[in-house]
C-alpha positions in Angstrom: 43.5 107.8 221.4 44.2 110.5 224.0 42.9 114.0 224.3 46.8 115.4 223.6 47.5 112.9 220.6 43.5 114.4 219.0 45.4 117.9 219.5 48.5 117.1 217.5 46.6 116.0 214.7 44.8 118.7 214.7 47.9 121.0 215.3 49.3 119.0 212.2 46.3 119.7 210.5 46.2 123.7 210.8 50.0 123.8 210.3 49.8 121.6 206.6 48.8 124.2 203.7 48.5 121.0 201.7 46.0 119.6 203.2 42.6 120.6 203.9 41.1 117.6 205.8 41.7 114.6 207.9 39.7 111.6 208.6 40.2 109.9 211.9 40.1 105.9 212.0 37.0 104.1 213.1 36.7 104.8 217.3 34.2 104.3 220.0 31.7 107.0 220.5 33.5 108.7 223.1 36.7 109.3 221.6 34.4 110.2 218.7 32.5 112.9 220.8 36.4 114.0 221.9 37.3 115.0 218.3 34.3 116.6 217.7 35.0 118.9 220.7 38.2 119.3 219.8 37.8 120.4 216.2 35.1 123.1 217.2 38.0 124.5 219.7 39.9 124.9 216.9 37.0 126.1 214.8 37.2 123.3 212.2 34.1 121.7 210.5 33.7 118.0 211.8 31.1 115.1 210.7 31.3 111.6 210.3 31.4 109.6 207.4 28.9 107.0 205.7 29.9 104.6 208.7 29.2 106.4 211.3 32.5 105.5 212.9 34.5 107.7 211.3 34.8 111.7 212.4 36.4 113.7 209.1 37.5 117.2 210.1 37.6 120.0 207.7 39.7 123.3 207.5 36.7 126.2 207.4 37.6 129.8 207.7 37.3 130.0 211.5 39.8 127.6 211.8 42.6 129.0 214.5 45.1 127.3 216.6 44.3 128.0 220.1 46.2 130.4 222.2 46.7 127.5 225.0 47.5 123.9 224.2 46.2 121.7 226.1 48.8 120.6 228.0 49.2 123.5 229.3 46.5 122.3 232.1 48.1 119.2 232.9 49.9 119.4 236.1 53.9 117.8 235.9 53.4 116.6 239.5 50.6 114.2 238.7 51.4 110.5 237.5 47.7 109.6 235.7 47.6 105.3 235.2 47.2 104.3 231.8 43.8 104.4 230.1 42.4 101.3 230.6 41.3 98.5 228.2 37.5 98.6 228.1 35.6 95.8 226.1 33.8 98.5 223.4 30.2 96.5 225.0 30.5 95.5 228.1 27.8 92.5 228.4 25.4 93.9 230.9 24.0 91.4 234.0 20.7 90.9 234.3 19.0 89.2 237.4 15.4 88.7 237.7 13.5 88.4 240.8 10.2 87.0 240.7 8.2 87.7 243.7 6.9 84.2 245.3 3.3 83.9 245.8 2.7 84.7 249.4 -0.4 83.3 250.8 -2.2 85.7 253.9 -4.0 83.7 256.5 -7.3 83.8 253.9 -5.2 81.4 251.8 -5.4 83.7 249.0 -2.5 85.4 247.3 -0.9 88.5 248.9 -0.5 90.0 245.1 -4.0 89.2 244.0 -2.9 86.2 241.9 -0.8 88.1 239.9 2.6 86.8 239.2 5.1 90.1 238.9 8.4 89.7 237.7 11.5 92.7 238.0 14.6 92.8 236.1 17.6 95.2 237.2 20.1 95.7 235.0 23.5 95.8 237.0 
């Protein structure tokens, strides 16, 4: 779901003296936090449901159609690829690296006998 397509619906919404609300299907927490954003531009209330996956947005009395649509700030000139397919969680890598005991000339460990091990997260 793209930041223009959010706007139509909301557009829609405004326009439509029938209707008062709209809930949005089940999305990822980004385009979640998108029709959040754009539902306080256009002054509407916005929550999400009992699944926390849903955002419903509400007509309130502040709710205006803005004065400049958003594409109005896209520039014609500029071909943008298509929004990529993204896995919703992307399986992070972890690597371990255990530091090997290193003996000084004493014969004793360099890192007291302590055995440390370090995860990153890639």
């Amino acid at each position: 779901m793209t930041l223009l397509r959010i706007e139509q619906d909301m557009i829609a919404l405004v326009r439509d003296t029938k209707r008062t609300c709209q809930r949005f299907p089940a999305m990822s927490s980004y385009h979640r936090m998108l029709v959040h954003q754009v539902a306080a531009y256009f002054g509407m209330e916005h929550n999400v449901d009992q699944s926390d996956n849903c955002v419903v947005v509400s007509k309130s009395r502040h709710t205006r159609l803005p004065e400049v649509a958003f594409k109005e700030y896209v520039r014609d000139d500029v071909v943008l690829p298509e929004e990529p397919n993204r896995k919703l969680n992307p399986k992070r890598e972890t690597v371990s690296f255990e530091e090997p005991d290193h003996h000084s000339s004493n014969g004793s460990s360099s890192n007291g006998g302590n055995k440390f091990t370090r995860s990153l997260e890639i």
